[in-house]
C-alpha positions as CSV (number, residue, x, y, z in Angstrom):
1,X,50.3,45.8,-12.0
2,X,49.7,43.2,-9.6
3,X,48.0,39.3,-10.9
4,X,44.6,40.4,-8.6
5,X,41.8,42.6,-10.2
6,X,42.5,46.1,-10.4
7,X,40.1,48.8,-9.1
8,X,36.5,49.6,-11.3
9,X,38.6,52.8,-12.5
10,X,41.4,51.1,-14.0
11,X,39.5,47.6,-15.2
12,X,39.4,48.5,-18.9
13,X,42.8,49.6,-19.2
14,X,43.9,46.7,-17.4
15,X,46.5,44.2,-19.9
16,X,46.4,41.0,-18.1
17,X,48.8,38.5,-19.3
18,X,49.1,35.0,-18.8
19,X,52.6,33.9,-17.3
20,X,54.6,31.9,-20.1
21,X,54.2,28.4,-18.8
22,X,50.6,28.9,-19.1
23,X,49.3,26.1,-22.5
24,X,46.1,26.3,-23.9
25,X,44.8,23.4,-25.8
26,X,42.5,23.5,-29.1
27,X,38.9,22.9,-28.9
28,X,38.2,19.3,-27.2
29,X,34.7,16.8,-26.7
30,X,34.2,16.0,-23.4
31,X,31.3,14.3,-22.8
32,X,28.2,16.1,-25.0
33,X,30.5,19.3,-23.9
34,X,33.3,21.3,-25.8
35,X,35.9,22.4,-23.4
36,X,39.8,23.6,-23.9
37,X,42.6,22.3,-21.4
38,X,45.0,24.7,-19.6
39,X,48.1,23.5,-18.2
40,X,50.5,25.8,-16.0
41,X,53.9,23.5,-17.2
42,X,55.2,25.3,-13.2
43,X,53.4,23.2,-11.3
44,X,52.0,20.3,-13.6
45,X,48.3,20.6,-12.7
46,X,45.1,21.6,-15.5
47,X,42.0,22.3,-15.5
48,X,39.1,22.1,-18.2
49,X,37.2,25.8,-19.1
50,X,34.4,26.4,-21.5
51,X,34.9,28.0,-25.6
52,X,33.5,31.3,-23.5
53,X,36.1,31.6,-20.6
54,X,38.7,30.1,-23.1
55,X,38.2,33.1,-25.9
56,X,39.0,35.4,-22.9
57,X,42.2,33.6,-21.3
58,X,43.8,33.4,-24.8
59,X,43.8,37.0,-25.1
60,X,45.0,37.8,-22.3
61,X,48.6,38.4,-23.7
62,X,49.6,41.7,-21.9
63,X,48.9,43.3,-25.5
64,X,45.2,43.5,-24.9
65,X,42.8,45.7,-22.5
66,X,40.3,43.7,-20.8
67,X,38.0,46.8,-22.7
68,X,39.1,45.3,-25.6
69,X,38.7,42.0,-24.9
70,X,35.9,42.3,-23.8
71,X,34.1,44.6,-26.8
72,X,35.7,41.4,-29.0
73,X,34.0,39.1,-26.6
74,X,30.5,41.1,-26.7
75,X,30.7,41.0,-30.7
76,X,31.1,36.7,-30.7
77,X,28.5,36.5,-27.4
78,X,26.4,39.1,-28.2
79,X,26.6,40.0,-24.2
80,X,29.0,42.1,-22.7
81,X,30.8,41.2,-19.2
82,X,30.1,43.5,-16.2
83,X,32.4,44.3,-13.4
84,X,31.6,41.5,-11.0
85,X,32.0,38.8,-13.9
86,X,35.7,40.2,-14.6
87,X,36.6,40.2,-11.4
88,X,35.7,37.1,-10.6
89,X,37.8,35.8,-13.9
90,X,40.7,37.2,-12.8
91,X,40.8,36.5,-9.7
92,X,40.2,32.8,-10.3
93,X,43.2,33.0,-12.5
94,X,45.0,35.0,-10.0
95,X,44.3,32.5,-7.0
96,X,45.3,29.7,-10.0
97,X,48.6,31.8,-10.3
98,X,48.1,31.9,-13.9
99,X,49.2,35.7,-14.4
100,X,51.8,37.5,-14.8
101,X,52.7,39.1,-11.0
102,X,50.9,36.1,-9.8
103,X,53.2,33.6,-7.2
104,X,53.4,30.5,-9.4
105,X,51.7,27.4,-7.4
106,X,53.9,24.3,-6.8
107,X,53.0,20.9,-7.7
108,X,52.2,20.4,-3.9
109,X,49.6,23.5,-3.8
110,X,48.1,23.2,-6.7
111,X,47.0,19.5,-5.8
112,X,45.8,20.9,-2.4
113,X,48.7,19.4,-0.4
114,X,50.6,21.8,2.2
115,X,53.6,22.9,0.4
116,X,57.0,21.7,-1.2
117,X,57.8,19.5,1.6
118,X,55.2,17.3,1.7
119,X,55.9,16.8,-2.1
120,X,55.7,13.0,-2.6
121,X,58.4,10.9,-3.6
122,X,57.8,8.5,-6.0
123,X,57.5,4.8,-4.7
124,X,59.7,1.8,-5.4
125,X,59.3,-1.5,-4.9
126,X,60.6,-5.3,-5.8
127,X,57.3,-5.5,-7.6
128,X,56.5,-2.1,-9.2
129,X,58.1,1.5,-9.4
130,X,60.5,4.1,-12.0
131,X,63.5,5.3,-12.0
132,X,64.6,8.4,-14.3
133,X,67.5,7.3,-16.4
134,X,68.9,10.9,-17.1
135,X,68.7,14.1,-14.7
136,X,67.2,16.4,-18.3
137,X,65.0,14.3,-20.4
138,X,64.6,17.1,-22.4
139,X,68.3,18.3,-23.0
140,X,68.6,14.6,-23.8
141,X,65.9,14.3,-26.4
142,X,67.5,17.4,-27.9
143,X,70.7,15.5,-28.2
144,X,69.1,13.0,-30.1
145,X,66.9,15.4,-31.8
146,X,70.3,17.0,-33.4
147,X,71.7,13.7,-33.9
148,X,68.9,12.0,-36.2
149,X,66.2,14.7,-36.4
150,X,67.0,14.6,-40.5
151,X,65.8,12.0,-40.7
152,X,62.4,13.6,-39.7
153,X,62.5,15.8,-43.3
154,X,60.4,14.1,-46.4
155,X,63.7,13.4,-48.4
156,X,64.0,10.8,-46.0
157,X,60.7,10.1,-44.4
158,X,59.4,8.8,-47.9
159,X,61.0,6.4,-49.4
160,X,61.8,5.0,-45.0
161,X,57.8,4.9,-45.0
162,X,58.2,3.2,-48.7
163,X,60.3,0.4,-47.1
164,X,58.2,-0.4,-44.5
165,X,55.3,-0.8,-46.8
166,X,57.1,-3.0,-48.6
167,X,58.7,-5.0,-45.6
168,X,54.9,-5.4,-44.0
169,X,54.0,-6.5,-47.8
170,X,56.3,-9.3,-47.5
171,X,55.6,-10.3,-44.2
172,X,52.1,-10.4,-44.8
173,X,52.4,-12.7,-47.9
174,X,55.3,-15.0,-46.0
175,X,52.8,-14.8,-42.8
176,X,52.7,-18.8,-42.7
177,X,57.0,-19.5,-43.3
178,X,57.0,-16.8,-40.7
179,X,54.5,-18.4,-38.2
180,X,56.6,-22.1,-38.7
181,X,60.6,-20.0,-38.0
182,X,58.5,-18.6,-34.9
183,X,58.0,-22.0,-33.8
184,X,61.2,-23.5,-34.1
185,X,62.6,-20.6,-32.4
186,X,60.4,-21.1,-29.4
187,X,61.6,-24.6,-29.2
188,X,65.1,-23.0,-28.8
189,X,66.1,-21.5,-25.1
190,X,69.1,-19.8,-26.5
191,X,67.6,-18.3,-29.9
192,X,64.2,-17.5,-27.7
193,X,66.8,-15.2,-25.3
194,X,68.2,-13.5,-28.0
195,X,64.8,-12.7,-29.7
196,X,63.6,-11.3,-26.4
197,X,66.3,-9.1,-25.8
198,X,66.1,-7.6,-29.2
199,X,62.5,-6.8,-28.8
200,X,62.8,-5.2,-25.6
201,X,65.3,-3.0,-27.3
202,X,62.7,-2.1,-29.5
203,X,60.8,-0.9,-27.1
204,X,63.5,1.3,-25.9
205,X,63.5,2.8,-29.6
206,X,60.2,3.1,-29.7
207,X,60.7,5.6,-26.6
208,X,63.3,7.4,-27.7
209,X,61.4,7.8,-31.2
210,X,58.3,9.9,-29.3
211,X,61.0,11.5,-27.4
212,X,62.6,13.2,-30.6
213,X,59.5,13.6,-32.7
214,X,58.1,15.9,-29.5
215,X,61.1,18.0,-29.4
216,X,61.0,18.3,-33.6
217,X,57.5,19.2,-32.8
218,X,58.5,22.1,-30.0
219,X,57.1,19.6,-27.4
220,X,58.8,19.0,-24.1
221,X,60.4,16.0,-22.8
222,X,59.5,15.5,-19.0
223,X,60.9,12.2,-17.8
224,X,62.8,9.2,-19.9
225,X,63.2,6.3,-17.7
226,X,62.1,2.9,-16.5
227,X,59.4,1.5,-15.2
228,X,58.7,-2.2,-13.9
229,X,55.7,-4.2,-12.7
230,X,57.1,-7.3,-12.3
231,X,58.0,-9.5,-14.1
232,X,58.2,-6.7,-17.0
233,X,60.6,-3.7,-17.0
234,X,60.2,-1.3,-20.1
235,X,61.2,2.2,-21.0
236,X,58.8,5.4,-20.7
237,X,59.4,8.5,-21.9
238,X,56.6,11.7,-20.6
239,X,56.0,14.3,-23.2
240,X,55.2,17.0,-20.7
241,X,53.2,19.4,-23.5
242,X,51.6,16.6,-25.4
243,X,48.2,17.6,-25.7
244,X,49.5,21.7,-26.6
245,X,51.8,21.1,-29.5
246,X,50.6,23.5,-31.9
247,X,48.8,21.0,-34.2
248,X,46.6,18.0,-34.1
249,X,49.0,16.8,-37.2
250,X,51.9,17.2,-34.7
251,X,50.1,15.4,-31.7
252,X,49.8,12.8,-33.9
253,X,53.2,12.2,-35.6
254,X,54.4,12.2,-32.4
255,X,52.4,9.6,-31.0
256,X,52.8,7.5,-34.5
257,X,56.6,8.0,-34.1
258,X,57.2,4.9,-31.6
259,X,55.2,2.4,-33.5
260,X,57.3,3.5,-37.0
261,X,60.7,3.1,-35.2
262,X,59.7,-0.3,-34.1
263,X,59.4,-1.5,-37.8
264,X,62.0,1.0,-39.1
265,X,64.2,-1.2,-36.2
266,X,62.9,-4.3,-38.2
267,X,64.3,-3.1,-41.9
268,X,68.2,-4.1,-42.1
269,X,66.9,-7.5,-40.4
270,X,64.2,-8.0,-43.0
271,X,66.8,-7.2,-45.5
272,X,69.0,-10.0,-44.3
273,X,65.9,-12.2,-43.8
274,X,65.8,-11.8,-47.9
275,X,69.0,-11.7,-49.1
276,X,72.0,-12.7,-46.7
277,X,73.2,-16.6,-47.1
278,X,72.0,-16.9,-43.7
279,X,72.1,-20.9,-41.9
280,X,68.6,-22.2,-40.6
281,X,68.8,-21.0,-36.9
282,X,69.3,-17.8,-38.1
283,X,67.2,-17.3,-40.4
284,X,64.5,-18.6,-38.5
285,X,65.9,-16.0,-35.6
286,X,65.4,-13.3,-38.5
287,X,61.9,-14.3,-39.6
288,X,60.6,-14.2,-35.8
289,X,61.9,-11.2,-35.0
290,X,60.4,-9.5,-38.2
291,X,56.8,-11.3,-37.3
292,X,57.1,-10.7,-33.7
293,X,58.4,-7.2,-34.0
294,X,56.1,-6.0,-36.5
295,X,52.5,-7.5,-34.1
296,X,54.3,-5.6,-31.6
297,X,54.5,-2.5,-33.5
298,X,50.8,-2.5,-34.8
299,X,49.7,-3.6,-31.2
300,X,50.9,-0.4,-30.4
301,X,48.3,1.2,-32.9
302,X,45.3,-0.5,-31.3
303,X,43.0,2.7,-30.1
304,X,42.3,1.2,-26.6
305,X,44.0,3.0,-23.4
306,X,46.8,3.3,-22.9
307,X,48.2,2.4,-26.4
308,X,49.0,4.9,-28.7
309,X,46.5,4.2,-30.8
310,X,43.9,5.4,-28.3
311,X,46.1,8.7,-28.6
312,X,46.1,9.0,-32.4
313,X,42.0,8.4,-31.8
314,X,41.5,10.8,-29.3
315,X,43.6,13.6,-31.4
316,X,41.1,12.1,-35.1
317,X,38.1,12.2,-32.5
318,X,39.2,15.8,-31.1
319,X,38.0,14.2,-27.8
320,X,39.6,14.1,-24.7
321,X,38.7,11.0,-22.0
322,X,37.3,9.6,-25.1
323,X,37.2,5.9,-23.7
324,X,35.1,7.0,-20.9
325,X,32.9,9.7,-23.0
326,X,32.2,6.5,-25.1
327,X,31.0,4.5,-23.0
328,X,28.8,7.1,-21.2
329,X,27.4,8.1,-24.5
330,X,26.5,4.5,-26.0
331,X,25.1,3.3,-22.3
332,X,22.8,6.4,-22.8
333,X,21.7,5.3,-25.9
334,X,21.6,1.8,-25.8
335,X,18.5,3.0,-22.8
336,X,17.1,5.3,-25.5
337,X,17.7,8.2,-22.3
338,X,16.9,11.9,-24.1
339,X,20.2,12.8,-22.7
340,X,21.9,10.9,-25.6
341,X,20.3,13.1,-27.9
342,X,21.4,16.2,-26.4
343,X,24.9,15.4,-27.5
344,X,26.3,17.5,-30.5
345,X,25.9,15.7,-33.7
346,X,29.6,15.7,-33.5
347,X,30.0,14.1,-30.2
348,X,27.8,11.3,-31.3
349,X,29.7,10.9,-34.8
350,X,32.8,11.0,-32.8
351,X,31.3,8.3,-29.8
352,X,29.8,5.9,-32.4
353,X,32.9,6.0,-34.5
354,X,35.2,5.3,-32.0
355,X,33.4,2.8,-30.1
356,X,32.8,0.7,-33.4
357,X,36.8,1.0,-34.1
358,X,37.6,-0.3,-31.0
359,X,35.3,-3.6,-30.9
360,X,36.2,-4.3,-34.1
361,X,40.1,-3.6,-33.5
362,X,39.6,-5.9,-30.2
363,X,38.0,-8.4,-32.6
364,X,40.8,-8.2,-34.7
365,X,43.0,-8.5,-32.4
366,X,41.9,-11.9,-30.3
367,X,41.1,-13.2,-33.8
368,X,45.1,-12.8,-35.0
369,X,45.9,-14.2,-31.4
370,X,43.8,-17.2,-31.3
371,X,45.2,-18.0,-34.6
372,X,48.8,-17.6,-34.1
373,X,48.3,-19.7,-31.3
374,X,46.8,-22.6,-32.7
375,X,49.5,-22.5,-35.3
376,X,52.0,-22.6,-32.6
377,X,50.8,-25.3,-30.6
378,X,52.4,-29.1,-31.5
379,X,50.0,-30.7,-34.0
């Protein structure tokens, strides 16, 4: 049976089913709405659709009459669907090329543009532009993912996540001997080199780590590269599926799993920090990498865009565009408007809490700055 609306004869036998590149996400704020995210992976382009339209797309799995779906539909509604309103469903998912028999849309269409051709190729510059590193990010992440995905299991996990506690406990109470090695190592060009290049390495890691963690989680790698604006180039890795892995638990392991490698990159030199008969240079080397590296790490946690902390927040926050739903929702009721109370109580929990993290994480933040600086500066 062809993707458009059958005939008024044949509607309630009808078993439309979405095509298998076709993600639904969970339940999602948006604004003082709840909406749920579909994604056709075929063309890379989604849309936002109501709990309503969304308990009728996810059943659409070729098992399912639309009379069926739509006497499930009547009992959670308490309305039933006539003709006109299914056929203008399906063929907005049709024309979407959603459904099965359906032409799948390119990139090109589905943005509006004319067609493959006029695709657009990326731009590069002195100044800014990418470059993908391998042709199949994703047959690459599964490389990786069979190289060092045990460690992913809680035999090992633990007593990892033990260490790091334990090396961000010593760092913590060693924070001043720390700050002074920092110093003397920015009085030293050649030491100074060497630190930077090990942290950018990091950084790499720290791709590579969201990269493995999607794939453990059945998420898709899109793109591992790098990207420059100059005078900084850094690795990027785009998790194609991110926001339709099948948990929020997953979603957020995965975008926890670059800041952990960054510190789990700090462990063997924290251990030789400690314990190796190391000279001064190098152990003050050591302890600025380990000071360094670790504010790099829990920068990373900071929930503002586009860290990935403001990731791990929107998944806590169930929210999507949760920055800018925010600050809509706290300008409305910093003027007292009504609108602000039309919000959900859970859109305002979610709003208010999130907005009062991310002041007081931005507090934080310059605070720990402003001090490390003044304790850098000559005396």
């Amino acid at each position: 049976m062809s993707a458009a609306a059958p005939g008024a004869d044949a509607l309630a036998a009808y078993r439309p089913a979405l095509r298998p590149g076709v993600l639904l996400s969970d339940a999602l704020l948006h604004g003082a709405a709840t909406v749920h995210l579909i994604k056709d992976t075929d063309s890379d382009s989604s849309f936002k659709v109501g709990p309503k339209e969304h308990f009728l797309i996810a059943r659409m799995d070729g098992e399912h009459t639309l009379g069926e779906i739509g006497e499930a539909y009547a009992q959670a509604y308490g309305r039933r669907l006539d003709h006109a309103r299914w056929q203008q469903i399906l063929r907005m998912l049709g024309t979407r090329g959603l459904l099965t028999g359906a032409p799948a849309r390119t990139s090109a269409e589905a943005a509006g543009g004319p067609g493959p051709a006029a695709s657009a190729t990326p731009r590069r510059g002195v100044l800014r532009g990418s470059i993908r590193l391998v042709a199949d990010a994703d047959a690459t992440a599964a490389r990786l993912h069979r190289a060092v995905g045990f460690l992913l299991a809680p035999g090992w996990m633990v007593p990892l996540l033990t260490a790091l506690v334990a090396m961000e406990a010593v760092i913590a109470l060693r924070a001043g001997e720390l700050l002074q090695a920092t110093r003397e190592v920015f009085t030293n060009p050649v030491l100074l080199t060497g630190l930077a290049t090990l942290l950018w390495f990091s950084t790499a890691l720290h791709e590579l780590a969201h990269a493995v963690v999607a794939r453990h989680n059945g998420g898709k790698v899109a793109e591992i590269g790098l990207r420059w604006r100059f005078p900084v180039l850094i690795m990027y890795c785009t998790v194609d599926n991110y926001l339709y892995l099948g948990s929020r638990r997953q979603r957020i392991n995965t975008a926890l799993a670059g800041a952990v490698m960054n510190l789990l990159f700090l462990l063997p030199f924290c251990a030789l920090w400690l314990f190796a008969p190391l000279d001064d240079p190098t152990h003050d080397a050591f302890g600025a990498l380990l000071l360094l590296g670790s504010a790099q790490a829990l920068a990373m946690l900071v929930p503002l865009p586009p860290l990935d902390g403001y990731r791990i927040a929107g998944q806590l926050c169930g929210a999507t565009e949760l920055a800018a739903s925010t600050a809509t929702y706290l300008r409305l009721a910093a003027r007292r408007d009504p609108a602000a109370a039309g919000y959900p109580r859970r859109a305002r929990t979610a709003y208010l809490g999130y907005g009062t993290c991310a002041v007081l994480a931005l507090v934080l933040v310059l605070a720990v700055v402003v001090a490390a600086v003044v304790h850098l500066l000559p005396a």
